[in-house]
Backbone as numpy.savetxt, mean C-alpha at the origin, in Angstrom:
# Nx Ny Nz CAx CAy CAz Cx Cy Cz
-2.22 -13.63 -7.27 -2.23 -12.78 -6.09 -3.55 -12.05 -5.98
-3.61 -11.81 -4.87 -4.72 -11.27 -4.63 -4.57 -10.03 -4.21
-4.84 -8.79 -5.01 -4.17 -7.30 -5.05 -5.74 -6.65 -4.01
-5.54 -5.89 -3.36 -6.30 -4.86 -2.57 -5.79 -3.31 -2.85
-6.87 -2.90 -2.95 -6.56 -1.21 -2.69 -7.51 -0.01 -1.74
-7.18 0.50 -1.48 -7.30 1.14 0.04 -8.79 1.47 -0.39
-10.10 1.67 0.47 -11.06 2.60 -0.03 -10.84 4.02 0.75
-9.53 4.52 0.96 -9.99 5.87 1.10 -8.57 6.25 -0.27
-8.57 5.28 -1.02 -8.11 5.95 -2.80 -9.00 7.09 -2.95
-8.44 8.12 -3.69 -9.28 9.01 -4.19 -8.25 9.83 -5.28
-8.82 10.94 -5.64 -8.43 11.40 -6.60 -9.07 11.88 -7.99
-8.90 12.24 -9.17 -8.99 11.70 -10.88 -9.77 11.03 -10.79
-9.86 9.68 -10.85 -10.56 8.69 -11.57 -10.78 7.32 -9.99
-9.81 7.86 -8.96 -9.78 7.11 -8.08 -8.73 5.96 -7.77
-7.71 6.13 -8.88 -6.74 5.17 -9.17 -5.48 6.01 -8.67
-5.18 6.66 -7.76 -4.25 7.15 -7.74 -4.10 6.67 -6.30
-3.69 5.21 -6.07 -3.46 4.67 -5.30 -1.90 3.44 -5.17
-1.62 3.11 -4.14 -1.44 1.51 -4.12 -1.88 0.36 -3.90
-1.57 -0.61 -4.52 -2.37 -1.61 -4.10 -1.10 -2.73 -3.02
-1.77 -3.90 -2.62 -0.85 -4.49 -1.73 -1.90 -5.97 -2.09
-0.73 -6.75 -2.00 -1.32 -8.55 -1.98 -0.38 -8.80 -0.79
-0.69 -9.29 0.15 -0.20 -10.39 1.50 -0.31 -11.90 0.63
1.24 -11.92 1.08 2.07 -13.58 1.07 2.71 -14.05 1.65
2.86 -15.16 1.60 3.15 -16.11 3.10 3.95 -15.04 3.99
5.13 -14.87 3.62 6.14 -13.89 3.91 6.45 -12.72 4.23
5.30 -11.77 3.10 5.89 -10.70 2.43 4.53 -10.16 2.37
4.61 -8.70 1.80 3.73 -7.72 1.05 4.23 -7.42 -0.35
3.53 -7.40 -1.19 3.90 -7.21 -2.74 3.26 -5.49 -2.29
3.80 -5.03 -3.37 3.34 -3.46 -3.49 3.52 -3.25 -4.75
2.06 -2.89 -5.27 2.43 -1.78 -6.70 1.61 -0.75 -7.21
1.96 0.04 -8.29 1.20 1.22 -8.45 0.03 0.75 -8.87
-1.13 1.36 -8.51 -2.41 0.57 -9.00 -2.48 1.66 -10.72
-1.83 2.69 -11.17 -2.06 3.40 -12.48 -1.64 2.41 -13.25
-0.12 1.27 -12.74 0.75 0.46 -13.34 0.64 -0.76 -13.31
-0.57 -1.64 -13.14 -0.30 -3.15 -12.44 0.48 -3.94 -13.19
0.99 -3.82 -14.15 1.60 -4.55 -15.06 3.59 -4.29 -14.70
3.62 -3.32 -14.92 4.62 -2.89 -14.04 5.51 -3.36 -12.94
6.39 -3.25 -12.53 7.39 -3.61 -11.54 6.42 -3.81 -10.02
6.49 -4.47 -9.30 6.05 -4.64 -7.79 7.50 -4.87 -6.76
6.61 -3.79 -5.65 8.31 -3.87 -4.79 7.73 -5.10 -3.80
8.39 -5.80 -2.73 8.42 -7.08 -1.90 8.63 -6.66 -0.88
7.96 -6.49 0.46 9.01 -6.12 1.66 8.44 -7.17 2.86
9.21 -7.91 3.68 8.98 -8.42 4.57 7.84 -8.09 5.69
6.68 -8.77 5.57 5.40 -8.50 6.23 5.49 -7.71 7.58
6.48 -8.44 8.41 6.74 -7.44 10.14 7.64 -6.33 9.61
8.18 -5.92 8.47 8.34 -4.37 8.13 7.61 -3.65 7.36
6.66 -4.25 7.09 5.59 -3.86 6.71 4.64 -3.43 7.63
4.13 -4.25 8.29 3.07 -4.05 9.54 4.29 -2.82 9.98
5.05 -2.76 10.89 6.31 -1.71 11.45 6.03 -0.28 11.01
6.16 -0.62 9.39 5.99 1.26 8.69 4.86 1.31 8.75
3.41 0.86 8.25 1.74 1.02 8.93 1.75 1.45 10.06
2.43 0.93 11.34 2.16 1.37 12.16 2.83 2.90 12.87
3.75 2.87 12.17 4.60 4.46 12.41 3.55 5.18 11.61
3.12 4.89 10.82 2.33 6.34 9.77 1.14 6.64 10.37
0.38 5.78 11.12 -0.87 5.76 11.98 -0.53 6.58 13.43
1.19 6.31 14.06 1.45 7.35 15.23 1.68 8.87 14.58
2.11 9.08 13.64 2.41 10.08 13.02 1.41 11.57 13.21
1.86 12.55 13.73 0.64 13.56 13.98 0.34 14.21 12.11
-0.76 13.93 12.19 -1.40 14.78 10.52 -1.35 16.29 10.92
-1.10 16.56 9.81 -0.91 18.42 9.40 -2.22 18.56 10.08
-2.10 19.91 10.09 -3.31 20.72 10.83 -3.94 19.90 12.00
-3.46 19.41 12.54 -4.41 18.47 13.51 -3.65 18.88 14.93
């Protein structure tokens, strides 16, 4: 798989992120502190779906 992680990660050390691999299907998701670790699976158009609610979403102070 081919894992990505966001460049606006930040933090500590900069790892205090998720990462995501796109497959045929699906989005893999996992902790990037943990890659070894459990990965959750969620169907790509509910994936794209919640991205796109968090992008309408009004940010604090704004």
């Amino acid at each position: 798989m081919n894992w990505r992680k966001s460049t606006y990660s930040s933090g500590g050390d900069g790892d205090t992120c998720v990462e995501i691999a796109a497959l045929a299907t699906h989005i893999a998701i996992r902790d990037s502190k943990a890659p070894t670790r459990a990965t959750l699976s969620i169907l790509a158009p509910s994936f794209i779906a919640f991205i796109e609610g968090v992008k309408r979403r009004p940010q604090p102070g704004a």
